[in-house]
Biopython code that builds the backbone (N, CA, C, O; Angstrom):
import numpy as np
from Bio.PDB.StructureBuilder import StructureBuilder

atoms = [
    (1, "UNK", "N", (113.342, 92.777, 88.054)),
    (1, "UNK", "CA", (113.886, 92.225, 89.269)),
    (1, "UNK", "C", (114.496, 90.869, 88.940)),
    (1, "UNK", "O", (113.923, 90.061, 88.209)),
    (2, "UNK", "N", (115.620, 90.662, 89.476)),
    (2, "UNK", "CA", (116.177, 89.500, 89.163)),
    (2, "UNK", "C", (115.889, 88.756, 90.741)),
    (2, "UNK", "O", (116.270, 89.134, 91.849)),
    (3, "UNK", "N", (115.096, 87.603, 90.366)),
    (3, "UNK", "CA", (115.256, 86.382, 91.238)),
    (3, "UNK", "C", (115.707, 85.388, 92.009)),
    (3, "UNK", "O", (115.653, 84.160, 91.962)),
    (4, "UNK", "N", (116.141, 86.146, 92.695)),
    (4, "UNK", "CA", (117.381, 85.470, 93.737)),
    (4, "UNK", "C", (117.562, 84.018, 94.108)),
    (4, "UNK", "O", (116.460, 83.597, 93.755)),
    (5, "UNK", "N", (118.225, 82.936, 94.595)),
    (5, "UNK", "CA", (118.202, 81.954, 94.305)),
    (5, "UNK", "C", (117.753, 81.585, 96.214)),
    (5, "UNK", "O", (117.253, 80.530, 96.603)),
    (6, "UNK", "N", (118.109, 82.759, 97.081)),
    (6, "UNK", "CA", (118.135, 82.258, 98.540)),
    (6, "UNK", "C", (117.329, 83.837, 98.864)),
    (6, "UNK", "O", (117.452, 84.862, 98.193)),
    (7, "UNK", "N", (116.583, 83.658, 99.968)),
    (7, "UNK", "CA", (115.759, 85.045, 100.844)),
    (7, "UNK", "C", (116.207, 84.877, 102.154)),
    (7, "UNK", "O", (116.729, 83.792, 102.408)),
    (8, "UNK", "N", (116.128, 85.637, 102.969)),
    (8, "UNK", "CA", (115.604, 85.821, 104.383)),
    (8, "UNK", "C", (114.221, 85.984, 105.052)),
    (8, "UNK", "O", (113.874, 87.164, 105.009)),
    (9, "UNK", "N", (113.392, 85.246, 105.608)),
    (9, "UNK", "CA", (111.990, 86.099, 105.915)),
    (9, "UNK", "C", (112.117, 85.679, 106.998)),
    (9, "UNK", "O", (112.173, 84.468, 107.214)),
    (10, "UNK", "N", (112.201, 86.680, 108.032)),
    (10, "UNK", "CA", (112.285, 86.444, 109.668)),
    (10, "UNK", "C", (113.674, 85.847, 110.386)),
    (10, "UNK", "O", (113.920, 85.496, 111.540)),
    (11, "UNK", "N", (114.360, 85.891, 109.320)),
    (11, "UNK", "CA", (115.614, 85.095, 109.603)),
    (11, "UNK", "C", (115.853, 83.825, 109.326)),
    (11, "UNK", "O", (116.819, 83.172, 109.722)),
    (12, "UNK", "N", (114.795, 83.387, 108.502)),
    (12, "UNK", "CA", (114.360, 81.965, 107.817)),
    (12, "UNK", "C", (115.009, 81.937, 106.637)),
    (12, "UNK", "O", (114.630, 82.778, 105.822)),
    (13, "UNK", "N", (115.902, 81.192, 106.300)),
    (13, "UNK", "CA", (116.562, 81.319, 104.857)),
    (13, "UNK", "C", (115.248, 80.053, 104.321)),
    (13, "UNK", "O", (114.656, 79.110, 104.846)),
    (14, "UNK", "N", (115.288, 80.946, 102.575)),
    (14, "UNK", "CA", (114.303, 80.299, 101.859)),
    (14, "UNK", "C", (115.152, 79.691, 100.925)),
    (14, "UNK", "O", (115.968, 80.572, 100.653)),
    (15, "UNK", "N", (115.457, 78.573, 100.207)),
    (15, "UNK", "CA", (115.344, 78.516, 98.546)),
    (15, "UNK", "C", (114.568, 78.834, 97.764)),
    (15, "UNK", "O", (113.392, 78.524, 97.956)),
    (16, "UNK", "N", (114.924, 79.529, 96.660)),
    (16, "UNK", "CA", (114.140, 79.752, 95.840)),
    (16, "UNK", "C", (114.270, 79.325, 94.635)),
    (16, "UNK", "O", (114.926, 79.874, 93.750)),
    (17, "UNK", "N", (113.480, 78.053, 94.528)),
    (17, "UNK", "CA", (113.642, 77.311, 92.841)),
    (17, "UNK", "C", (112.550, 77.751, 91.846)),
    (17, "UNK", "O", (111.358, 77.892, 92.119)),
    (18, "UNK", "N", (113.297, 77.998, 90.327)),
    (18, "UNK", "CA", (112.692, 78.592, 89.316)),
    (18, "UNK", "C", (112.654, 77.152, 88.536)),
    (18, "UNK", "O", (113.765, 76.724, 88.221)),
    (19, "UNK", "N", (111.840, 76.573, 88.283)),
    (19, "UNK", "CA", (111.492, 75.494, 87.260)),
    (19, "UNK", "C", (110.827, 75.275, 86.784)),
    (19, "UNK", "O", (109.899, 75.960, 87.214)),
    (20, "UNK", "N", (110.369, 74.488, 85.754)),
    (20, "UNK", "CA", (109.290, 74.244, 85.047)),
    (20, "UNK", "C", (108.588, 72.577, 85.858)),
    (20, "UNK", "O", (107.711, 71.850, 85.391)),
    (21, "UNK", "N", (109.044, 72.477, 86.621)),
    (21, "UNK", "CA", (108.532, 71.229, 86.990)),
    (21, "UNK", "C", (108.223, 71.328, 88.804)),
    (21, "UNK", "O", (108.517, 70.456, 89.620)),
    (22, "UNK", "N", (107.454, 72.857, 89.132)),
    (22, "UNK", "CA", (106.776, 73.250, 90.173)),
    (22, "UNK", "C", (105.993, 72.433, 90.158)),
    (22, "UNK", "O", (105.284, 72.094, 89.211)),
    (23, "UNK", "N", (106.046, 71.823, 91.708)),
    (23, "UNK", "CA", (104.696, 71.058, 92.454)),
    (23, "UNK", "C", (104.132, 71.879, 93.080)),
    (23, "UNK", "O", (104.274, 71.881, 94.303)),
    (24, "UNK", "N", (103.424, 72.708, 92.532)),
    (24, "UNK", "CA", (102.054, 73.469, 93.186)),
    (24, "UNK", "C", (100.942, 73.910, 94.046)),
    (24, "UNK", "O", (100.652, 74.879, 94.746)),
    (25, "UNK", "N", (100.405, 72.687, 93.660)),
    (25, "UNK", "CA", (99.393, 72.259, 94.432)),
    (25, "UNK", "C", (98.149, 72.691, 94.026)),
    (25, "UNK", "O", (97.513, 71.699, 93.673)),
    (26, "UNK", "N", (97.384, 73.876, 93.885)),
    (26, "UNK", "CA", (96.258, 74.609, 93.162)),
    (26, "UNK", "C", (96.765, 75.495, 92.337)),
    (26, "UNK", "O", (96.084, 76.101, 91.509)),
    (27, "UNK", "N", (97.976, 75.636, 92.493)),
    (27, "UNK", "CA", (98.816, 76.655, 91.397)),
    (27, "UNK", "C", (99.253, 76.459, 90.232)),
    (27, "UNK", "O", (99.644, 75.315, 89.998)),
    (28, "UNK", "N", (99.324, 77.339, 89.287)),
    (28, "UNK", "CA", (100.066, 77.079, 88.117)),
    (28, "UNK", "C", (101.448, 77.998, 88.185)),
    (28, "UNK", "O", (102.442, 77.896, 87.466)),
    (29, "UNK", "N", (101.231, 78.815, 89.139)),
    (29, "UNK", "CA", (102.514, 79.735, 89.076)),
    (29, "UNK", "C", (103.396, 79.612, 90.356)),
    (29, "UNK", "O", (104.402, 80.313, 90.245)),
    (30, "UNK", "N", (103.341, 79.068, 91.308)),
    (30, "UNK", "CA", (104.195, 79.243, 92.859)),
    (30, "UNK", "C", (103.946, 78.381, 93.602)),
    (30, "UNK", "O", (103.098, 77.511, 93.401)),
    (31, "UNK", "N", (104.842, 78.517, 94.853)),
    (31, "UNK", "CA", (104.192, 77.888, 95.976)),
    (31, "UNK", "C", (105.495, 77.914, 97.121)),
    (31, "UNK", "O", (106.646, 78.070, 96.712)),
    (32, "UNK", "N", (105.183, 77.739, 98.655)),
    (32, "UNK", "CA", (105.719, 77.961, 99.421)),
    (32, "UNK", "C", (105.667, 76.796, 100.019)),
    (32, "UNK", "O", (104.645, 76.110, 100.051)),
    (33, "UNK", "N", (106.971, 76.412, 100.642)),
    (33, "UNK", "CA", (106.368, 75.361, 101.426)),
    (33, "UNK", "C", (107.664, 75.723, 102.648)),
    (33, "UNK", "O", (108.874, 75.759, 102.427)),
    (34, "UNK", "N", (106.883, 75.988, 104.094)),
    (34, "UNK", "CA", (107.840, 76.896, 105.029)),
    (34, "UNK", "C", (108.032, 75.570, 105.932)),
    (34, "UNK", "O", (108.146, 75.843, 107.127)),
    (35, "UNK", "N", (108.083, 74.402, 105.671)),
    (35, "UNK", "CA", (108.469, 73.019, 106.274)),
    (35, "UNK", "C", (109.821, 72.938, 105.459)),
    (35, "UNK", "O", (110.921, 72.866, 106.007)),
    (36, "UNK", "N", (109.675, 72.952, 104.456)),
    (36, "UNK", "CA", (111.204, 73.070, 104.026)),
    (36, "UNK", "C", (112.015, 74.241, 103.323)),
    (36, "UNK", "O", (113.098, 74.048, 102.770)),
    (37, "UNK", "N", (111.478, 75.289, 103.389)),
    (37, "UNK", "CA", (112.325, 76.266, 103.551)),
    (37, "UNK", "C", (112.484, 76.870, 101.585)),
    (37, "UNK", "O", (113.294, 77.405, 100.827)),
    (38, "UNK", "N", (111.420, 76.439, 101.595)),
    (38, "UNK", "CA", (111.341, 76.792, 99.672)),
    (38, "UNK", "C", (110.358, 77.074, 99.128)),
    (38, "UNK", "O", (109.252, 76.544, 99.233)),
    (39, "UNK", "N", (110.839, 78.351, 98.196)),
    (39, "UNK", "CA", (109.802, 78.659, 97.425)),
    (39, "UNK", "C", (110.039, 78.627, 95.701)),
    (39, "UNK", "O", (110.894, 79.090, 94.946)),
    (40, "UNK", "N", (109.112, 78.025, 95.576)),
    (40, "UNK", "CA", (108.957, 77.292, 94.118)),
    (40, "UNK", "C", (108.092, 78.450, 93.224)),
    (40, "UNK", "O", (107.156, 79.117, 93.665)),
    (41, "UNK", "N", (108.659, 78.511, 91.843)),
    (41, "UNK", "CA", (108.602, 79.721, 91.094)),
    (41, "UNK", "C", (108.514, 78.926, 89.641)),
    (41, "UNK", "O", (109.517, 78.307, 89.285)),
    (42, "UNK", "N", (107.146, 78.929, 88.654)),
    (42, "UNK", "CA", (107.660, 77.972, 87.337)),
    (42, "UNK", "C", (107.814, 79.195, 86.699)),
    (42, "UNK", "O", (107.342, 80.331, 86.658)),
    (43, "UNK", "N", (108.831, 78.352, 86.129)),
    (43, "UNK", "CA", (110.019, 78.945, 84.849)),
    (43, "UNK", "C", (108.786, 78.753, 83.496)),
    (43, "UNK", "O", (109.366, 78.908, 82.421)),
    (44, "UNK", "N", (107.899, 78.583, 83.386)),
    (44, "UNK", "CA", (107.319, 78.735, 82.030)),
    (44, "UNK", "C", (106.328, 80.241, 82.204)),
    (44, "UNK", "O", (105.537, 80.414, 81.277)),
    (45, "UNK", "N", (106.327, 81.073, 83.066)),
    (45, "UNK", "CA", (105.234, 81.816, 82.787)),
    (45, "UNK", "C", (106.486, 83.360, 82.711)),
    (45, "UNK", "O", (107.674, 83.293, 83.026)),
    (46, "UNK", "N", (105.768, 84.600, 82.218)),
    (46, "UNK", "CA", (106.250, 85.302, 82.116)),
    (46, "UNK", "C", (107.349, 86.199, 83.310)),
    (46, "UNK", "O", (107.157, 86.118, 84.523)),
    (47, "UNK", "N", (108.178, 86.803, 82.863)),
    (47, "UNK", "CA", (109.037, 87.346, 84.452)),
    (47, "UNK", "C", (108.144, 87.895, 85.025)),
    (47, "UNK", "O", (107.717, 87.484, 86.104)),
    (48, "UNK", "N", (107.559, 89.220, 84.250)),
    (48, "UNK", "CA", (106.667, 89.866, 85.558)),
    (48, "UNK", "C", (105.891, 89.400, 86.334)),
    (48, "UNK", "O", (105.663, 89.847, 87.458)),
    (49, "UNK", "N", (105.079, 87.848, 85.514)),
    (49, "UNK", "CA", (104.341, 86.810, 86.482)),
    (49, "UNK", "C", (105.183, 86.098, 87.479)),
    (49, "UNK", "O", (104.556, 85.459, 88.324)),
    (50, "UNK", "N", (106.517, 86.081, 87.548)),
    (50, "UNK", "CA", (107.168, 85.687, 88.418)),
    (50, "UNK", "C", (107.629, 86.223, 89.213)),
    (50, "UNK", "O", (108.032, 85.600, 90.196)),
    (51, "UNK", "N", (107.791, 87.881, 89.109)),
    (51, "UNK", "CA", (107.981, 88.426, 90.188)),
    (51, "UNK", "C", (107.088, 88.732, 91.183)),
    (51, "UNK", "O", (107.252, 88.704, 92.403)),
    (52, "UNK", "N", (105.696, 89.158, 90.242)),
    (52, "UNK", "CA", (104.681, 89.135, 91.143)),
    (52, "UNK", "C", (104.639, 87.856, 92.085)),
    (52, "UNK", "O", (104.563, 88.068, 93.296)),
    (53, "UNK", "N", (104.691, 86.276, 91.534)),
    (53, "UNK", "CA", (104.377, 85.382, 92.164)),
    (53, "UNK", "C", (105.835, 85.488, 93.216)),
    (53, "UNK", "O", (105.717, 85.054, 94.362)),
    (54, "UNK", "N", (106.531, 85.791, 92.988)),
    (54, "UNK", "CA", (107.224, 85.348, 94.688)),
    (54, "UNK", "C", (107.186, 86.562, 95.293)),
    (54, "UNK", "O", (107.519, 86.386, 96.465)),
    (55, "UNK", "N", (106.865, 88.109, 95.011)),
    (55, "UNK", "CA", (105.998, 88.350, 95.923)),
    (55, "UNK", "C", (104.730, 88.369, 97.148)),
    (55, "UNK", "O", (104.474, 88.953, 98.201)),
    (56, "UNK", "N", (104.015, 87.094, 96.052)),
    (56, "UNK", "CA", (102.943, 86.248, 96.747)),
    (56, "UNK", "C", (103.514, 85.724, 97.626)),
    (56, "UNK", "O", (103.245, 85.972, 98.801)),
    (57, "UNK", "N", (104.293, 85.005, 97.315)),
    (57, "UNK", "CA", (104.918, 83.914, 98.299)),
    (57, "UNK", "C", (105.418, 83.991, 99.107)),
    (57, "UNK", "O", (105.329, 83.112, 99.964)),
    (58, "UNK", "N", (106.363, 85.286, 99.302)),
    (58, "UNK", "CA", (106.602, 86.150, 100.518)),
    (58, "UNK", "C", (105.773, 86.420, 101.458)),
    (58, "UNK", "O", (106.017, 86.220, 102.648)),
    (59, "UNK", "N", (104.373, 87.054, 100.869)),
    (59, "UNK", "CA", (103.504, 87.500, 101.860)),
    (59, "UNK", "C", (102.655, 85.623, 101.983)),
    (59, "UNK", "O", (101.676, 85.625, 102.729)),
    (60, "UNK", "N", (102.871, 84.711, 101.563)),
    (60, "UNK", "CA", (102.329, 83.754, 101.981)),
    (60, "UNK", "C", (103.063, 82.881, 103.585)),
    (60, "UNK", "O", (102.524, 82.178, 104.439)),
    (61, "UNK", "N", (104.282, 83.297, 103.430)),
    (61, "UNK", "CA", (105.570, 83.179, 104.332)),
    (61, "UNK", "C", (105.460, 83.933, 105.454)),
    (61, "UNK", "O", (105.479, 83.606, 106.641)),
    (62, "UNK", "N", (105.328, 85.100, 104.862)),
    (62, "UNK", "CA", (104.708, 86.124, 106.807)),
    (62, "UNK", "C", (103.552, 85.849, 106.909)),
    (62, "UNK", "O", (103.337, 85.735, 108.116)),
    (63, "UNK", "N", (102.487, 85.634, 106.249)),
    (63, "UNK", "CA", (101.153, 85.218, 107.154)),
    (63, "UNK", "C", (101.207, 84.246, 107.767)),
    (63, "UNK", "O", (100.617, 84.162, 108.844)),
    (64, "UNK", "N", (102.160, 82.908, 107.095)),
    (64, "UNK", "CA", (102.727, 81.573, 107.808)),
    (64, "UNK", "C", (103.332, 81.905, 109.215)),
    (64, "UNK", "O", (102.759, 81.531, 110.238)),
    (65, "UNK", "N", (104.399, 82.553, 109.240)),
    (65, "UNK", "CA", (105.578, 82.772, 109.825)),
    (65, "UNK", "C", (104.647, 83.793, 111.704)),
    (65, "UNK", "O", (104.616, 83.508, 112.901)),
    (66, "UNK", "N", (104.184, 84.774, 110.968)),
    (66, "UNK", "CA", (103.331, 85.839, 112.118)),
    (66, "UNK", "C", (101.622, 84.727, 112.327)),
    (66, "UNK", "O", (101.097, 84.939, 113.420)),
    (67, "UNK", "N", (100.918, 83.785, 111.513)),
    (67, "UNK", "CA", (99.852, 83.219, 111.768)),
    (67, "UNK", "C", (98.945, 84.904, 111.769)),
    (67, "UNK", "O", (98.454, 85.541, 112.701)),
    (68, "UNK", "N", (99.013, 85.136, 110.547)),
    (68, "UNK", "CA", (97.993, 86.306, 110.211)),
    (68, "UNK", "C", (96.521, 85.444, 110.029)),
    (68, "UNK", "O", (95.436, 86.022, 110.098)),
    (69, "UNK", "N", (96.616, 84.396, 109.856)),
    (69, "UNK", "CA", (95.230, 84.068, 109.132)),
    (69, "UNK", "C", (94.337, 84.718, 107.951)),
    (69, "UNK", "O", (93.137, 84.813, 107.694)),
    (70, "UNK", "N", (95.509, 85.097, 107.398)),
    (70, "UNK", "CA", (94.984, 85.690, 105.981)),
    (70, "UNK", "C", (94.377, 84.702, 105.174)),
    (70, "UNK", "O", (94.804, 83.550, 105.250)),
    (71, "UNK", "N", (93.693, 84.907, 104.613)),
    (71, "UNK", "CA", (92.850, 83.993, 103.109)),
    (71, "UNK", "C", (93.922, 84.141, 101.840)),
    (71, "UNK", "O", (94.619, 85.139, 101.660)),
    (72, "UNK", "N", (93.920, 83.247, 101.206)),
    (72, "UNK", "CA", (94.261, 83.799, 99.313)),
    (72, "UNK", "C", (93.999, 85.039, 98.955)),
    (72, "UNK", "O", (94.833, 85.797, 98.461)),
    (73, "UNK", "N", (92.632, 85.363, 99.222)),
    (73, "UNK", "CA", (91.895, 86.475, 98.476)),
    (73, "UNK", "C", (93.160, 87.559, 98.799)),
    (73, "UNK", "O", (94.082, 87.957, 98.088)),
    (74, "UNK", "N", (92.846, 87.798, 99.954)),
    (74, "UNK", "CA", (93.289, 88.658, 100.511)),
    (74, "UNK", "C", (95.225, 89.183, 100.703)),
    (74, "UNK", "O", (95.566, 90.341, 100.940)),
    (75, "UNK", "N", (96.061, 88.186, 100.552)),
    (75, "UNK", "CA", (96.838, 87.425, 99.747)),
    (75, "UNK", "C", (97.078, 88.124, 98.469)),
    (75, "UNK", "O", (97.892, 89.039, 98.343)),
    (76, "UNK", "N", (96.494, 87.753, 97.730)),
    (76, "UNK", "CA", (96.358, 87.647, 96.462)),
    (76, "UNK", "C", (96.432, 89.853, 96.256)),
    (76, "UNK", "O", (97.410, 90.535, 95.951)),
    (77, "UNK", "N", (95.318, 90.210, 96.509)),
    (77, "UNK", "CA", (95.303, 91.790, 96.527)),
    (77, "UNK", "C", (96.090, 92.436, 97.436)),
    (77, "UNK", "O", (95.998, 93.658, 97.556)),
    (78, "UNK", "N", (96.822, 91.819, 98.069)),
    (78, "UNK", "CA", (97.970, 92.557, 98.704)),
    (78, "UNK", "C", (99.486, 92.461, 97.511)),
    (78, "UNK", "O", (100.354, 93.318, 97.349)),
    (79, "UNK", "N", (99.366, 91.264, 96.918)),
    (79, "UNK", "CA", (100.481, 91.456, 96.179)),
    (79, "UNK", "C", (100.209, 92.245, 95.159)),
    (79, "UNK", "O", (100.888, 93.253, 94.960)),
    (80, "UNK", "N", (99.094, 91.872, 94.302)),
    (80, "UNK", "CA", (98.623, 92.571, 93.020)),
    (80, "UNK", "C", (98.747, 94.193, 93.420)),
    (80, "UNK", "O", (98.774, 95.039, 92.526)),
    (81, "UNK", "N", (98.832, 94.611, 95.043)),
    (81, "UNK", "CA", (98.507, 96.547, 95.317)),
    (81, "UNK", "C", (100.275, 96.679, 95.092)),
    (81, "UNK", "O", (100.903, 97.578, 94.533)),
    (82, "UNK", "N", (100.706, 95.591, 95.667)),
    (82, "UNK", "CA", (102.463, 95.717, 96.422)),
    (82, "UNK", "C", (102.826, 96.207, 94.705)),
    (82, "UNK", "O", (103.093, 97.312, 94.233)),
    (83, "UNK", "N", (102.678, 94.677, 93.990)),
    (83, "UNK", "CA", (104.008, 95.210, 92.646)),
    (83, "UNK", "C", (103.602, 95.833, 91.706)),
    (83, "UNK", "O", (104.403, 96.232, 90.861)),
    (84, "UNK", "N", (102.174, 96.099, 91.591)),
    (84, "UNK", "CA", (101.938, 97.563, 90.650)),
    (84, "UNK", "C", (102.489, 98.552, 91.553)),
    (84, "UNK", "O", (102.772, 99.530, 90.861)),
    (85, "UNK", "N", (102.845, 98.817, 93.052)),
    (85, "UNK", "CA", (103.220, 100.469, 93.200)),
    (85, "UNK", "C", (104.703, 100.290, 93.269)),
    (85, "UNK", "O", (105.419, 101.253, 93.544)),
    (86, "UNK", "N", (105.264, 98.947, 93.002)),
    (86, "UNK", "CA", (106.923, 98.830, 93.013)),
    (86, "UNK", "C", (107.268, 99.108, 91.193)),
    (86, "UNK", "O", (108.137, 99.787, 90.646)),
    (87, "UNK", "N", (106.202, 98.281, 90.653)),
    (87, "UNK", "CA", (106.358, 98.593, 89.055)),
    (87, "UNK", "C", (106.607, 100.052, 89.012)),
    (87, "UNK", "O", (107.708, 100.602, 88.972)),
    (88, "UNK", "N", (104.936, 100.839, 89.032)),
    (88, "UNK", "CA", (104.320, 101.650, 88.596)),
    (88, "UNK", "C", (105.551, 102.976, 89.030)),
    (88, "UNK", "O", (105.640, 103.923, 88.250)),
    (89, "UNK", "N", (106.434, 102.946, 90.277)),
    (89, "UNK", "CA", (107.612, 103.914, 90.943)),
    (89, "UNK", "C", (108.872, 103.660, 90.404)),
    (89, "UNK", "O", (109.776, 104.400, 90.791)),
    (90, "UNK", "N", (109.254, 102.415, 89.258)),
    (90, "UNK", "CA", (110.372, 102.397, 89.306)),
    (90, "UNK", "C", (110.660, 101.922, 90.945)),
    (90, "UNK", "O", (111.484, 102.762, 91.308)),
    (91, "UNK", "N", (110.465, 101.226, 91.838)),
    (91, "UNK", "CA", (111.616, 100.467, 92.798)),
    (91, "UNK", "C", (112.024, 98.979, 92.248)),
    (91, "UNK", "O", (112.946, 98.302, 92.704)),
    (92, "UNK", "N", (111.132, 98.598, 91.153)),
    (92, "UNK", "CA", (111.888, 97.198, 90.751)),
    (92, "UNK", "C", (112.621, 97.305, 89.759)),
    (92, "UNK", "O", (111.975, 97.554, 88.741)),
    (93, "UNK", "N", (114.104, 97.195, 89.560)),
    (93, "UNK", "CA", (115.288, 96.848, 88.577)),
    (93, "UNK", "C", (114.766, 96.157, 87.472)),
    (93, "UNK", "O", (114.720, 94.933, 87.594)),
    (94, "UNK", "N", (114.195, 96.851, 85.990)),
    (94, "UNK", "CA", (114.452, 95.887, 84.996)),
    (94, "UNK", "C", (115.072, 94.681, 84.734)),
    (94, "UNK", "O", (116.212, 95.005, 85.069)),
    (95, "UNK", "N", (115.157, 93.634, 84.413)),
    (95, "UNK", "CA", (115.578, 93.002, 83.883)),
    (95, "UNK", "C", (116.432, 92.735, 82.604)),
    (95, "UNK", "O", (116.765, 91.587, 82.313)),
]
sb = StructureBuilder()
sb.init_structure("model")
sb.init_model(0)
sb.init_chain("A")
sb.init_seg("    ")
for serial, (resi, resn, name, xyz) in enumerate(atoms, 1):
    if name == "N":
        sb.init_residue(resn, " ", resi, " ")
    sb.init_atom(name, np.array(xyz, "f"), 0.0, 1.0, " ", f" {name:<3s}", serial, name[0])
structure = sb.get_structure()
């Protein structure tokens, strides 16, 4: 999957910056921040860790966006189910 530089979620345009100089916060790999409209992606970890991670970040964006009150955990095993069955089917475009 190639990493788009802009999203839509809800009609919310996101940026999406790939760098090595992500402000995080508890992360080493992502982060969302839906006050300003960006999601941060570091450029030092592997692609598939990056696709997974802005998958995260997506679903960190609709739990924001809908106030799911989801946890991390929970978070977290929704993406890890999402891009093994996008891997595992062929719906994500090699790189």
């Amino acid at each position: 999957m190639n990493i788009p530089d802009k999203l839509k979620i809800f009609g919310h345009e996101y940026e999406v910056v790939v760098n090595d100089e992500v402000k995080t916060g508890n992360s080493d790999f992502g982060s969302h921040w839906l006050k300003y409209g960006k999601i941060w992606i570091n450029s030092d970890i592997t692609q598939h860790q990056q696709e997974s991670t802005l998958i995260h970040e997506i679903l960190e964006a609709i739990n924001a966006h809908l106030r799911l009150d989801l946890d991390h955990k929970q978070i977290f095993a929704l993406e890890t189910g999402l891009y093994q069955i996008l891997k595992d089917n062929g719906l994500l475009k090699e790189y």
